[in-house]
N, C-alpha and C positions, 0 to 999 in steps of 0.2 A: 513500469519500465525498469525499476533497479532494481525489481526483486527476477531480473528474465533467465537466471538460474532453473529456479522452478520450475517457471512459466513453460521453456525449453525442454523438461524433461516431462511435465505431463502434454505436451503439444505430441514430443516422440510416442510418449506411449499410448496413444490414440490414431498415430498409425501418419500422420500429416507428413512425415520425413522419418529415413531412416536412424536409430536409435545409434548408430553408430557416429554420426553427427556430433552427437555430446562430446565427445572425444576430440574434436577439434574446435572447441569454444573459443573463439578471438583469434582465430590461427586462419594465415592468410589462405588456407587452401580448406577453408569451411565459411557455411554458410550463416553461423551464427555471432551476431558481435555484443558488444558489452550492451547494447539497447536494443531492443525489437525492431524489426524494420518488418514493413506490409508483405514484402517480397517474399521473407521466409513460409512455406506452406504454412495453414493455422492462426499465424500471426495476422489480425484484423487490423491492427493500427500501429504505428509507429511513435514509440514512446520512449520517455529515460527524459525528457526536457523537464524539470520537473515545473507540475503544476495545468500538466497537457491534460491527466485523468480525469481529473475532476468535470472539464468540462465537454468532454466526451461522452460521460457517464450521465451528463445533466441532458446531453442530446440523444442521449440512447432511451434514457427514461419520458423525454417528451415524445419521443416515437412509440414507445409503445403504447402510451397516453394514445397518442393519435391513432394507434392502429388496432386500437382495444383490447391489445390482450393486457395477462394477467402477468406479465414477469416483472420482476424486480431487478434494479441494475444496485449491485454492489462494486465502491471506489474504497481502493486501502489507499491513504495519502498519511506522509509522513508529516511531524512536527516542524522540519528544516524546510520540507515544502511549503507549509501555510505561511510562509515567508511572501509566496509568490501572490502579486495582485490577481492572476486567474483565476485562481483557489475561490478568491472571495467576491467575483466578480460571476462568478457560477451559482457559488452559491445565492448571493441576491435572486437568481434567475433561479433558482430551485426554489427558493420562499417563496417568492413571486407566482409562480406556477402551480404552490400546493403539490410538488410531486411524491407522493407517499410511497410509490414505488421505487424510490432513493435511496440508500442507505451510504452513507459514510463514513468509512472505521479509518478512524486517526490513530496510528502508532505513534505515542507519546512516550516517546524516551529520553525527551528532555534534553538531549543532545541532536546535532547538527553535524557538518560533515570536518570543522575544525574547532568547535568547542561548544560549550553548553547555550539553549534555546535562551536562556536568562539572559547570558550575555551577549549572544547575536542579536538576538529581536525578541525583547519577550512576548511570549503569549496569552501569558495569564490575565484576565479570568477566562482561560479559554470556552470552557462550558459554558460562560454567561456569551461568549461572542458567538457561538452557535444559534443559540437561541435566540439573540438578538436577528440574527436573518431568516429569523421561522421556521428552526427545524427543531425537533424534539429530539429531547438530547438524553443520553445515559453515560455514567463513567464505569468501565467496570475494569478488573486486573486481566489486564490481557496475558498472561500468562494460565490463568485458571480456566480452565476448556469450560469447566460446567458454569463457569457465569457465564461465559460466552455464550453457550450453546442460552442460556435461559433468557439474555435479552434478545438474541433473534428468535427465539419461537416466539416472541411476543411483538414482532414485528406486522405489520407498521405501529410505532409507539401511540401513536395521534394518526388519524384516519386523514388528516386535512395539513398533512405537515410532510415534508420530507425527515428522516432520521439522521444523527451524528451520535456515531457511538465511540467515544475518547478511551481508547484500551492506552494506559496505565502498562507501560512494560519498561527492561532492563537492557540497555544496546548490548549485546553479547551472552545475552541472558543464558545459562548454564553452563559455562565456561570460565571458570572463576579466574581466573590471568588475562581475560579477553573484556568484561564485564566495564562498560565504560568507559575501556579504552581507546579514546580517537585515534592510535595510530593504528588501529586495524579497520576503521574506517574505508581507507582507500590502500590498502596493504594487500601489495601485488608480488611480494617477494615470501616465500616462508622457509625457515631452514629444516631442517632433519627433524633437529631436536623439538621444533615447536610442533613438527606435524604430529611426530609421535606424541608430546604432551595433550595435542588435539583431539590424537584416540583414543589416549587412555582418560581424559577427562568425557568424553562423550560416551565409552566405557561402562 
């Protein structure tokens, strides 16, 4: 739900609404707003609350359990989310159920939406809290594509387990004046000069 940037622009380019849409992101005379809503073409669920994914993804996976097929549901849940009791109140229900066709990648940036995960709610030992409700757990550097790519080919980790895969990343990651900077957190204002530092640093 708060990454529906994206979401909005491969929904367009699959043809569910026109591409021209993107252009009016949160503008009252378009159809897209800061969270997914079911209404927009594409859009299956209505998200951005955080802490909704997770147990979506633990209903989507006991349906297909049910239904026999072979898919796998993948949930991306942030660190500032596992704050939320739903988070872990799913996951019980994913250990509980053995759903191996689960998977759970936590973006661990160690930050939150007004200061660091330590000093909101810490997490730590998060790996051991994974495992603790029966999922087979990896950590890997979410920024290095080829670890990534190497622990999902290796998916399901445990045949009898649901999976939590904790990627280890940088909030702002490649933009070195942005790089765990909470005010661009929720930074709805940009001036000239920062945009242009945006392109030349992406550049």
């Amino acid at each position: 739900g708060h990454g529906c940037i994206a979401l909005y622009v491969f929904v367009a380019e699959k043809g569910f609404f026109p591409e021209a849409e993107l252009a009016k992101f949160c503008r009252p005379d378009g159809i897209l707003g800061g969270h997914p809503d079911h209404k927009v073409p594409g859009i299956e669920a209505s998200t951005g609350s955080l802490g909704h994914g997770m147990p979506i993804g633990v209903g989507m996976a006991l349906n297909a359990r049910y239904e026999g097929t072979d898919t796998r549901v993948f949930v991306i849940i942030g660190d500032g989310e596992s704050n939320e009791g739903s988070v872990w109140e799913a996951a019980l229900c994913a250990g509980k159920h053995k759903l191996s066709n689960l998977v759970i990648m936590v973006d661990y940036n160690k930050h939150q939406s007004y200061s660091s995960t330590l000093e909101v709610q810490d997490l730590e030992p998060l790996a051991d809290k994974w495992r603790a409700f029966g999922f087979a757990t990896a950590e890997v550097d979410g920024h290095d594509v080829g670890a990534l790519q190497s622990v999902l080919l290796r998916l399901p980790l445990d045949e009898g387990k649901p999976t939590a895969i904790i990627c280890h990343t940088i909030k702002g990651k490649g933009v070195e004046f942005i790089e765990n900077d909470m005010e661009w957190h929720h930074k709805n204002r940009i001036t000239d000069e920062e945009l242009q530092s945006l392109h030349a640093a992406l550049e």
